[in-house]
N, C-alpha and C positions, 0 to 999 in steps of 0.2 A: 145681518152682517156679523160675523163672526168677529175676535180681535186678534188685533197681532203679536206676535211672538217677540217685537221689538218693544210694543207696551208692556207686555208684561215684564220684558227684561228691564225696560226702566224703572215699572213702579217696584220690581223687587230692587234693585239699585239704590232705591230710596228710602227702603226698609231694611236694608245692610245694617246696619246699626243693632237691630231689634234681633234676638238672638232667637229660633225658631221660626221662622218664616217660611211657612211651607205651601205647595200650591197642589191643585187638582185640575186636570182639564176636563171639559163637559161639555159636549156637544160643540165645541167652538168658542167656549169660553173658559172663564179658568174662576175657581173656587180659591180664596184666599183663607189662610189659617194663621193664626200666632197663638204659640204655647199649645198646641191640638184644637183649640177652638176658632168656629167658622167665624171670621170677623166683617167679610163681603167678598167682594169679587168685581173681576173686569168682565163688563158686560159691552158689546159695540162700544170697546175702546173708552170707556169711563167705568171709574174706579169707584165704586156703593157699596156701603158699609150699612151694618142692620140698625136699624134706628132705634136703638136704645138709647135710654136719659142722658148719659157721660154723654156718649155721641152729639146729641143736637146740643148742648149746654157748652160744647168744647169749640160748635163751629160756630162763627160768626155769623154764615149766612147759610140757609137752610132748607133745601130742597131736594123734595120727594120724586122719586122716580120710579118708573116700572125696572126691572131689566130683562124681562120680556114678558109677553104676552099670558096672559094669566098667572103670573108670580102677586106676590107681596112688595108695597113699596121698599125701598130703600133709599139711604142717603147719597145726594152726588156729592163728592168730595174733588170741587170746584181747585184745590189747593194744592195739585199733587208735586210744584217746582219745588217747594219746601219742604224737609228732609226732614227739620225740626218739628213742621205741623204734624206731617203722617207719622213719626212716631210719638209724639206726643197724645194723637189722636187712639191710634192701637192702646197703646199703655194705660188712656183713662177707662179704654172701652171693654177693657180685658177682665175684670171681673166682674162685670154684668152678663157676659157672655157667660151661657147655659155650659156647660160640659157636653162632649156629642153623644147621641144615644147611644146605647153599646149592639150592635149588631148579633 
């Protein structure tokens, strides 16, 4: 099931605040970025961020997911009504996050 266009307009809604905020679509999904670097993405309409340290240390409650079929787990970010959590969460997560390979 791919996600929708009204998801991703809310969870970028949410991340108004965070200056950079960029996205990719892929295959039916969308690739999230802050400051160039990949931070997660909407996958069937739930927002997974890579599970780095900051990351699970920052959420309260902590749960791995696929977001699809032969990927790598990521984080569900069960919390996305809160404006204050997701950017709070980007911001701790942001310099653990690799720089993107250079192509």
């Amino acid at each position: 099931m791919a996600s929708s266009k009204e998801y991703l307009d809310f969870i970028l809604d949410q991340l108004s605040e965070l200056e950079e905020i960029t996205y990719r679509a892929m295959m039916g999904e969308y690739v999230i970025y802050y400051r160039g670097k990949i931070v997660g993405g909407i996958y069937d309409n739930r927002l997974l961020v890579k599970p780095v340290k900051s990351a699970v240390s920052f959420m309260a409650n902590v749960t791995y997911e696929l977001p699809y079929e032969g990927a790598k787990e990521m984080l569900l970010v069960d919390d996305v009504d809160s404006k204050e959590f997701l950017t709070g969460l980007f911001d701790a997560m942001y310099a653990e996050l690799p720089m993107p390979k250079k192509r």
